[in-house]
N, C-alpha and C positions, 0 to 999 in steps of 0.2 A: 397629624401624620399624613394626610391625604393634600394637604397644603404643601407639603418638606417634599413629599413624591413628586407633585405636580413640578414647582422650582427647579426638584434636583436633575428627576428623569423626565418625565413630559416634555419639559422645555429643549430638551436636548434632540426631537422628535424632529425640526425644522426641517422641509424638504428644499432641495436644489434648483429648481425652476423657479420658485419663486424668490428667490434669490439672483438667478439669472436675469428674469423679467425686469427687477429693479439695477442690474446693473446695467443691462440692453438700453433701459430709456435715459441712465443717468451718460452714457455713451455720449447720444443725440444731441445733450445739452436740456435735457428736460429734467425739472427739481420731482422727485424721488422721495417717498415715508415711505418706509418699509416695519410691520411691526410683526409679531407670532401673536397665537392667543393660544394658550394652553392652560386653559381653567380658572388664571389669575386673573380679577379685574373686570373692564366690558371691554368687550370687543371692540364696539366703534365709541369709543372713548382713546383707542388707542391711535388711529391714524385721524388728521385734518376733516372738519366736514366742507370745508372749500375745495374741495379735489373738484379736477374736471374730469378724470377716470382714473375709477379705482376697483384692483383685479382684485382677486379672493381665488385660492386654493381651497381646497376642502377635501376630507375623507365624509361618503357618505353616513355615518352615523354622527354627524356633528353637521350634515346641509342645511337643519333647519337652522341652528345659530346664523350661517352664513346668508341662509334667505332673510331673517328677521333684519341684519344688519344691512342688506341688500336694498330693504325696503327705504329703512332708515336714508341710506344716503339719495335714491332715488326721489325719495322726496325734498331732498333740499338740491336736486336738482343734477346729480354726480352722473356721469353715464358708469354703468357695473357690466363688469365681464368675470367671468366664472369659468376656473380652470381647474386641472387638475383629475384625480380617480374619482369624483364622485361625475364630474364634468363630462368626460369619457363613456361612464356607465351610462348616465342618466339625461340626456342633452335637452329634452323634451319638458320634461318637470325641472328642468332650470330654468329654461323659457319661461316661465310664470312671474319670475323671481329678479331675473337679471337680461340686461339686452342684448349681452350677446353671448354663447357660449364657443369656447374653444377647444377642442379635442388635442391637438397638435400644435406647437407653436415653435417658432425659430425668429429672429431680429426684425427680419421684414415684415411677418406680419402682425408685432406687436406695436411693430411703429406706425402700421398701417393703423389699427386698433385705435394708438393716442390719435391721430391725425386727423380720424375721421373720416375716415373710406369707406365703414362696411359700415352698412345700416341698422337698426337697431332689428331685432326681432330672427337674427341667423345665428346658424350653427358655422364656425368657421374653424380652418385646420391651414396651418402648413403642410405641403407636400411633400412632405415626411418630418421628422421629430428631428430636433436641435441635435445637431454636433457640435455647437459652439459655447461650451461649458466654460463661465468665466474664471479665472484663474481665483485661488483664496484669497492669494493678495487685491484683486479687485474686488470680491465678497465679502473682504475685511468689515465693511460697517453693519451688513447683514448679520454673517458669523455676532460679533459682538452683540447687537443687537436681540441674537434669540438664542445664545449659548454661555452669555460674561452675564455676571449679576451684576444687575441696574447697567449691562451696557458697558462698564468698565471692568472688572474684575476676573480672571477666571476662575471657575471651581473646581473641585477634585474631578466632577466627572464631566467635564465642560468639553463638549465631541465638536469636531470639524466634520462637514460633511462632504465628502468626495465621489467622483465617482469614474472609473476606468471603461465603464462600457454603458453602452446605454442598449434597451432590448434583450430580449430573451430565446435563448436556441428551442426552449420546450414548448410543447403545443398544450398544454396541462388547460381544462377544460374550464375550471373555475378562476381561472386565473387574466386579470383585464391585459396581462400581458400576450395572451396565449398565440395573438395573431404579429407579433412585433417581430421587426427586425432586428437580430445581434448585431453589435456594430462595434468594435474595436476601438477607441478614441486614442490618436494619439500620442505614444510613450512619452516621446518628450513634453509632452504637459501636466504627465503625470511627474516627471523630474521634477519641473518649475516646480510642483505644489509643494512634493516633498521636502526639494529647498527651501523655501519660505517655509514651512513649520521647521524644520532643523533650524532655520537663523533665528525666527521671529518666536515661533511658539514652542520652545523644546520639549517632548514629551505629551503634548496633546493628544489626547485619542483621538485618532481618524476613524471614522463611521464609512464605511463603504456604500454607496446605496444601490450597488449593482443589484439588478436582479439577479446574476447570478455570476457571481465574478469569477474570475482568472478564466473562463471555457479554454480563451486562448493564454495556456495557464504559460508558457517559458516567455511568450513576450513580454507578459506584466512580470511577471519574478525578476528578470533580467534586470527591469529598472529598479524591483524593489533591492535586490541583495545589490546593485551597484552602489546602493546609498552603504556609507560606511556603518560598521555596527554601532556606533555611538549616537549618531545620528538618527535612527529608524525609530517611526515613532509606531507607540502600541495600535493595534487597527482590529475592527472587527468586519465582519464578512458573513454572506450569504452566500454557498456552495451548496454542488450536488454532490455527492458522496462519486457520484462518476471521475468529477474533477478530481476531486481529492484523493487519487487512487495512489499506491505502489510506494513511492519515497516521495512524493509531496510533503506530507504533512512534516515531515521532516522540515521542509522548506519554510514552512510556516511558522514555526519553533526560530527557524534562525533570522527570519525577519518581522518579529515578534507580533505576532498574530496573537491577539488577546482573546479571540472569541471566533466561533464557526457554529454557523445554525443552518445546518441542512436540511433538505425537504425529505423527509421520507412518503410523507402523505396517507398510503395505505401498505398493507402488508397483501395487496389481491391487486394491486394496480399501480400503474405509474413507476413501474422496477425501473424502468430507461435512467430515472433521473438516480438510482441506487446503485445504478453499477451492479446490480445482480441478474440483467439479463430475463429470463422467464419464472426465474424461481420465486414462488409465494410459500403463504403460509409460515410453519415452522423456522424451515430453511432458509427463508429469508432473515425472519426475526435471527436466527442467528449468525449468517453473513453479516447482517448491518451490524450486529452487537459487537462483533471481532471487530470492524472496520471504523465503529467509535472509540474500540478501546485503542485502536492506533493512535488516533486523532489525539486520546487523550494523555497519550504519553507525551505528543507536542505542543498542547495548544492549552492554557488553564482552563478555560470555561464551554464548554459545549450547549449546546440546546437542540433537541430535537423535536421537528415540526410534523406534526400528525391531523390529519382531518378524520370525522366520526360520524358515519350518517349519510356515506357515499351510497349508492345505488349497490352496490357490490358488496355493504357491510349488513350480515345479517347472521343472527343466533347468538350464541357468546362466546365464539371462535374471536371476532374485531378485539374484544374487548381484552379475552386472556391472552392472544399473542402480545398486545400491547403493556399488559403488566408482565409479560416474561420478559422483553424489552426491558423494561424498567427494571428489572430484578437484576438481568446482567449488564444492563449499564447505570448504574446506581447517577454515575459524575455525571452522565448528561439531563438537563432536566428539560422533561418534555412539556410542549403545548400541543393541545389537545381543540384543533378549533371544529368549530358547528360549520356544515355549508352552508354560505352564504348565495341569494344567486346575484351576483352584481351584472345589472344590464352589457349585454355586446357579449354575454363569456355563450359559449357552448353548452354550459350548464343553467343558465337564465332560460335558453330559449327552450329545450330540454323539459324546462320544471314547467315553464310556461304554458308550451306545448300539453302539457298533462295537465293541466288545472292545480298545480301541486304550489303554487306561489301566492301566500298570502296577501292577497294584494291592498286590504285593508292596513294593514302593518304598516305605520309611519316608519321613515328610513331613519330615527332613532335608535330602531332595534335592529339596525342591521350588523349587527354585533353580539358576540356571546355576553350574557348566559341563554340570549330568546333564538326562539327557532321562527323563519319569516316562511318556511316551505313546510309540508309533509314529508313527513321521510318515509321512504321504500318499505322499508322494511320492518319497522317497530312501530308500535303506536306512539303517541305522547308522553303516555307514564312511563311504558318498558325504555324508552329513549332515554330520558331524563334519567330513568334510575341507572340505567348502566353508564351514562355519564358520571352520576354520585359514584361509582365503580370504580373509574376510571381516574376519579380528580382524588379519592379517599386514598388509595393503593398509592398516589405519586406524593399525598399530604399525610403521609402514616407517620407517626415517631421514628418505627423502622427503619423505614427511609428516609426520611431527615440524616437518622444518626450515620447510615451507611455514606449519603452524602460529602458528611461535614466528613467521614471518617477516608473522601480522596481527597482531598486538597489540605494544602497548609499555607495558601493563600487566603488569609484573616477577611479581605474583599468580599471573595466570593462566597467564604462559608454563609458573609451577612447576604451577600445576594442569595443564597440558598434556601435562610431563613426566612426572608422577605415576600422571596416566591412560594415558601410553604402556609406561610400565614395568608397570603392572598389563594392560593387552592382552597385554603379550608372556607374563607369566606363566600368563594365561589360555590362549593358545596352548601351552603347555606341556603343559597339565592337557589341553586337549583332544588333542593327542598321545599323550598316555599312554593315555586312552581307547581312541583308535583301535588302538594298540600290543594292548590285550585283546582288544579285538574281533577282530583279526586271528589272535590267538593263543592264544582261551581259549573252545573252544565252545561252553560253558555262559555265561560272560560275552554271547555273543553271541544266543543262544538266548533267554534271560532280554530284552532290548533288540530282540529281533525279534517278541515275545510266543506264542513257540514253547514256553516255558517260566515256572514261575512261582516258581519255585523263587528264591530271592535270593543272588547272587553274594556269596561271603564277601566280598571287596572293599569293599562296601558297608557289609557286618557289621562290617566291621574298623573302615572310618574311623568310622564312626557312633559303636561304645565311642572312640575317642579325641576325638569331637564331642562326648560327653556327658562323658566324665574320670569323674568320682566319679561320678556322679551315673547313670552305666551301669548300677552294681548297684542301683537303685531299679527299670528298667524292663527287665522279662524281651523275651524276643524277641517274646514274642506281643504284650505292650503296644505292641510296637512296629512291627507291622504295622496299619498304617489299619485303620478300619472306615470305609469311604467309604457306607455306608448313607445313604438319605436319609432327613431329620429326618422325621416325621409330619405336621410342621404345616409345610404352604410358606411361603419365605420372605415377611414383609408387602411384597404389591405395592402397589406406589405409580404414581401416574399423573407422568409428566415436564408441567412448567410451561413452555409456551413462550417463550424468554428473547424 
C-alpha cells in the first residue's frame, strides 16, 4: 500500500524549478538528467556518476537523503549545488554537505553555477527569484519523467505542474515565504500552457504551485474562462478564503477547479488571510464554516489547512473551536500541522531567541507526528494528547460517514477514506509518543528542553530512515548546525495585488 501511494501520489509531488534548471541548461546546449526520488529505488542510482554538476532540491525533512547522496557524488569528483526550501531555510548546514548553496536562482546565474564562476564554499542567490517559468511544452521530458509511469505512460492522477505567480502577498510568520514578493507572471503564458494541455494532454490535472493563487483573481480568470468549456482542464489550487470571496467560487465551478485548500491556520490569528477582518473565536469558526460551505457548492473537494501549538493556542478553547469546524464542515477535510521553525521564518528566530528550538533534533523530524520546539503553552503529554483530540474527532466513523454522506463523487469518497485511515495511523504514532513521555525520563526531558542529549529513539528510526545510506552520515553530520548564514536572506519588498 505504501509503495501504490508513493507511485501514485508521491510522485506527483515534483516541484517547478527543478524543472526549470534542467531546461535553463538544456537552453545553453548543455546534456541534462533530470530524475524525482520519491521513496522508490536509490537516489543516486537514478542520475549518471559522470556529471560535472549535479543540483538537488530538497524539502528539509528528507536533507539528509540528499546530503548522503551529496557525499556520494563528491567523491567521485561531481561539483553539488543544493537548492530549494530546505536551501533557503538552512544555507549554513548545507555547507557541510555540498559546495555551493543557492537561495534564489534565475538563467544567468545557473549557467554561471555549470561554468564555473563561483567558488566552491558560498552561499549564492540571484537578485531576485525567476520570472522565466519554461513553458510545459519545454518541461515535456521532465513532466514525463516524474509524473508518466516509467516515463511513458500517463495515469489516472498523473498532475502537470504550473504556476501563475510566483511570491506571496502575506507576511505569515512560519512561513519561508513570509518575506517574498507577489509577482503576477504573465497571462499569455499561462494561455500557451493551457493550449498545449487542451492539444497534447486533454484532461490532465493541472497542480497549481502558487502560493497563493489568483490574489490578482480577474486577471488569471480572464485567461482561464477564455479557454472554451471543453477544453479546460481539472486544476487544483491553493487560496485564502480573502480571495475567494462573493461570487468567485462560482468562477471556479465553471472553470473546473477540482480542489481548493485554504489557509485558515488559527481561529486567534492570521484572520487577514480569512477574510474575517478581527473576529476570532467562535465567530470566526462560524464565518469560515458558511464560506466553505460556499466553496463547496462549487468546487468537489476541499481541504482545510490549520496549525496547533501557535504561541496564541492555549486551554481547550484551539482544540473545540476546531472540532466545531469539523462538525459544520464535515466535506472539507482538515490538516492539522505541528510548528515547524524552518530557518529565515520570523518564528525560527522567535523559538530561537527563547531557547525553545530543539536543536539536537536531526532535520528528519522536521515533520509531523514529532515536535523540534516547546510549545507555549502545554507540556508534551497535554500537547500530544489534545492532538489525539484533534486527529480522533476528524478519524471518527461519524465523521467518515457524514463525509462520504457529501459527495457522490466515487474519487473522493476513496480520497476520504484514505485520509481517515491515515488520521488513525497518525493517532497511533502520536500514542506511542505519549506512552515515552510518560515512561522514559530522558525522552521526556530531551521534549521539555531540560536536556539536549538525543533520545536513542530518534537515533534508531533515523538509521532505518536513511537504510544504506546511514553509514555515509556519522552522528555529528547529523545534528543541525542551525547557525545563521552571514549574508541575510535577499529581502524583497511585497507588491500590492
Amino acid at each position: 500500500m505504501d509503495l501504490g501511494y508513493q507511485m501514485l501520489i508521491t510522485k506527483q509531488y515534483a516541484s517547478i524549478t527543478p524543472q526549470a534548471i534542467s531546461v535553463w541548461c538544456r537552453r545553453k546546449g548543455h546534456d541534462t538528467h533530470y530524475a524525482t526520488y520519491y521513496g522508490v529505488g536509490k537516489p543516486h542510482r537514478m542520475l549518471p556518476m559522470d556529471l560535472d554538476v549535479v543540483f538537488i532540491s530538497c524539502y528539509t525533512q528528507v536533507s539528509h537523503i540528499a546530503y548522503a547522496v551529496a557525499k556520494l557524488y563528491r567523491a567521485a569528483g561531481v561539483r553539488t549545488v543544493i537548492g530549494g526550501p530546505h536551501a533557503r531555510a538552512f544555507p549554513v548546514d548545507c555547507l557541510r554537505f555540498f559546495d555551493l548553496v543557492v537561495r534564489e536562482c534565475d538563467p544567468e546565474l545557473i549557467e554561471d553555477i555549470v561554468t564555473g564562476r563561483h567558488d566552491p564554499g558560498a552561499v549564492v542567490s540571484s537578485a531576485k527569484p525567476f520570472d522565466d517559468v519554461p513553458t510545459v511544452e519545454e518541461r515535456m521530458p521532465e513532466i514525463r519523467a516524474s509524473a508518466f509511469f516509467l516515463g511513458r505512460k500517463r495515469l489516472p492522477l498523473t498532475a502537470v505542474p504550473m504556476l501563475a505567480s510566483t511570491g506571496c502577498p502575506y507576511a505569515c510568520n512560519f512561513c519561508i515565504d513570509w518575506n517574498s514578493t507577489y509577482r503576477q507572471l504573465p497571462a499569455e503564458r499561462l494561455k500557451v500552457d493551457l493550449d498545449y494541455l487542451s492539444d497534447h494532454l486533454p484532461g490532465t490535472l493541472v497542480v497549481f504551485h502558487d502560493a497563493n493563487f489568483a490574489v490578482r483573481f480577474e486577471e488569471v480568470f480572464e485567461t482561464l474562462e477564455a479557454q472554451p468549456p471543453g477544453r479546460r482542464p481539472p486544476y487544483i489550487i491553493e487560496s485564502s478564503l480573502t480571495v475567494l470571496r462573493g461570487e468567485r467560487p462560482r468562477r471556479l465551478k465553471d472553470t473546473n477547479c477540482a480542489m481548493v485548500a485554504p489557509g485558515v491556520e488559527s481561529w486567534t490569528d492570521y484572520s487577514n488571510k480569512a477574510g474575517v477582518g478581527r473576529t476570532s473565536g467562535t465567530a470566526k469558526v462560524d464565518r469560515v464554516a458558511e464560506h466553505f460551505a460556499q466553496l463547496a457548492e462549487n468546487v468537489p473537494y476541499l481541504q482545510a489547512n490549520f496549525m496547533f501549538g501557535l504561541d496564541t493556542d492555549e486551554g481547550d478553547e484551539p482544540v473545540e473551536l476546531t472540532k466545531r469546524f469539523m462538525d459544520k464542515a464535515p466535506f472539507a477535510f482538515p490538516t492539522i500541522n505541528i510548528p515547524v521553525p524552518f530557518g529565515g521564518t520570523p518564528l525560527h528566530d522567535q523559538l530561537a531567541a527563547d531557547g525553545r528550538v530543539l536543536t539536537a533534533m536531526p532535520f528528519s523530524f522536521y515533520y509531523a507526528p514529532y515536535l523540534v520546539t516547546t510549545i507555549k503553552n502545554y507540556d508534551p503529554v497535554s500537547y500530544y494528547r489534545k492532538l489525539i483530540e484533534l486527529y480522533a474527532h476528524a478519524a471518527s466513523p461519524q465523521m467518515l460517514r457524514r463525509r462520504l454522506a457529501t459527495t457522490t463523487h466515487r474519487p473522493i469518497a476513496y480520497v476520504h477514506r484514505a485520509r481517515t485511515a491515515s488520521f488513525r495511523a497518525d493517532v497511533r504514532s502520536f500514542e506511542g509518543i505519549v506512552r515515552m513521555l510518560r515512561s522514559d525520563p530522558e525522552f521526556l526531558a530531551f521534549h521539555e528542553g531540560r536536556s539536549t542529549a538525543l533520545p536513542g529513539y530518534y537515533r534508531r528510526l533515523e538509521e532505518r530512515m536513511l537504510g544504506r545510506y546511514a553509514e555515509l552520515l556519522s552522528p555529528a553530520e547529523r545534528t543541525p548546525d542551525l547557525s545563521p548564514a552571514d549574508t541575510p536572506p535577499h529581502s524583497l519588498t511585497i507588491v500590492e495585488p
